[in-house]
C-alpha positions as CSV (number, residue, x, y, z in Angstrom):
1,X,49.9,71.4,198.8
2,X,52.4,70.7,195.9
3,X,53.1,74.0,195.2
4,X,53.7,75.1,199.2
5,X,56.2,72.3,199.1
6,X,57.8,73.4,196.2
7,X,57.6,76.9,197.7
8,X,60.0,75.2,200.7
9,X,62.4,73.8,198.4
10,X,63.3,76.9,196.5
11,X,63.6,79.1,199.7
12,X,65.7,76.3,200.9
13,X,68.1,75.9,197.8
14,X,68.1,80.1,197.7
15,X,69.2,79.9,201.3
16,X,72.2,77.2,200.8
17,X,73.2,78.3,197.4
18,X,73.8,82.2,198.6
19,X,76.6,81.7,200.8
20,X,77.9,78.6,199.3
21,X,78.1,81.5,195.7
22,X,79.8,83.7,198.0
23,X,82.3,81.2,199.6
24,X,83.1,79.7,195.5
25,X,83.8,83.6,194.7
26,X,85.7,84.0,197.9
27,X,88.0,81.3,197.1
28,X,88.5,82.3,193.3
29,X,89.5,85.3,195.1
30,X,91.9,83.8,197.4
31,X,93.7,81.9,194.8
32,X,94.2,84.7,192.7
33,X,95.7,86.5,195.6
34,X,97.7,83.5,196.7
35,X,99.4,83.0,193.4
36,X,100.6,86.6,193.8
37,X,101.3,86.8,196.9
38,X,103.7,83.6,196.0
39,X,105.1,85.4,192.8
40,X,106.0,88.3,194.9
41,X,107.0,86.8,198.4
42,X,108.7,83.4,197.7
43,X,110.7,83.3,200.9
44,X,106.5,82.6,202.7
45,X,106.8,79.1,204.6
46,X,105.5,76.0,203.0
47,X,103.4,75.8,206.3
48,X,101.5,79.2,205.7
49,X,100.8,77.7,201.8
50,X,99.8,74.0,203.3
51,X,97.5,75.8,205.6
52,X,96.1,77.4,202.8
53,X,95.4,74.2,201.0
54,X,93.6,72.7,203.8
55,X,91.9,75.4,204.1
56,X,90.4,75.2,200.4
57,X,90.2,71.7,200.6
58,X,87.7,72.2,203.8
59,X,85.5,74.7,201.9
60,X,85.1,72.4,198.8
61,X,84.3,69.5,201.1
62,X,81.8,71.7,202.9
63,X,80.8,72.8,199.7
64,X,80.2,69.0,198.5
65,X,78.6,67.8,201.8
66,X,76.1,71.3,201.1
67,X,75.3,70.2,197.9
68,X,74.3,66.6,198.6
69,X,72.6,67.4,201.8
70,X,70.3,69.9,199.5
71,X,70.0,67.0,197.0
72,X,68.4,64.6,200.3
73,X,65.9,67.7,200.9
74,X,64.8,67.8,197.1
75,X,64.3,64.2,197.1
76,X,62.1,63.8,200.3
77,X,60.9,67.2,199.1
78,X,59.5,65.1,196.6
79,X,58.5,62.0,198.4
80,X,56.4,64.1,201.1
81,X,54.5,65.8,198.3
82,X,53.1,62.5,196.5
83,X,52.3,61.0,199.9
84,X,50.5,64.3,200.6
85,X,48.6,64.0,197.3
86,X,47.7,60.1,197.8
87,X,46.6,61.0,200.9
88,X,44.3,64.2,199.8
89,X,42.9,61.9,196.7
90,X,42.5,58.6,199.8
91,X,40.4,61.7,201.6
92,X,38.3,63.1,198.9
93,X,37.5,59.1,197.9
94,X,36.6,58.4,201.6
95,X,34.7,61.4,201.7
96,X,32.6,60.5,198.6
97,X,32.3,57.2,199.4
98,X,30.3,58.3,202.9
């Protein structure tokens, strides 16, 4: 039972972590591109460049929320599996005890 809930857990944290890899490499990218793109285009509106910020801001507050919702998973992760072993060792005592 343990090992089908850990099972769970890491399909669950490979499945959050992929795209939240890919959106922390996207970024990286972006900024890279937006300090050129400043360096060679100075004249872009402030607007454009605020957007942009917001716009990173909203990914690493996704990123954040991601992270602690996977964090709540792990942790009841956790919790179902000892209730699923006191409950399998409750059984096998009732069972003996019949």
């Amino acid at each position: 039972m343990r090992g089908v809930m850990y099972a769970a857990l890491l399909f669950t944290a490979s499945f959050l972590a992929t795209p939240v890899a890919a959106v922390s490499a996207c970024q990286t990218e972006k900024s890279h591109q937006t300090v050129s793109a400043t360096a060679d285009y100075p004249q872009i509106p402030s607007h454009e460049l605020m957007l942009e910020e917001a716009t990173r801001e909203q990914s690493e507050a996704l990123f954040q929320r991601q992270m602690r919702q996977l964090e709540k998973m792990q942790r009841k992760a956790e919790r179902d599996s000892a209730r699923a072993e006191k409950l399998l060792q409750f059984k096998n005592k009732s069972g003996n005890a019949g």
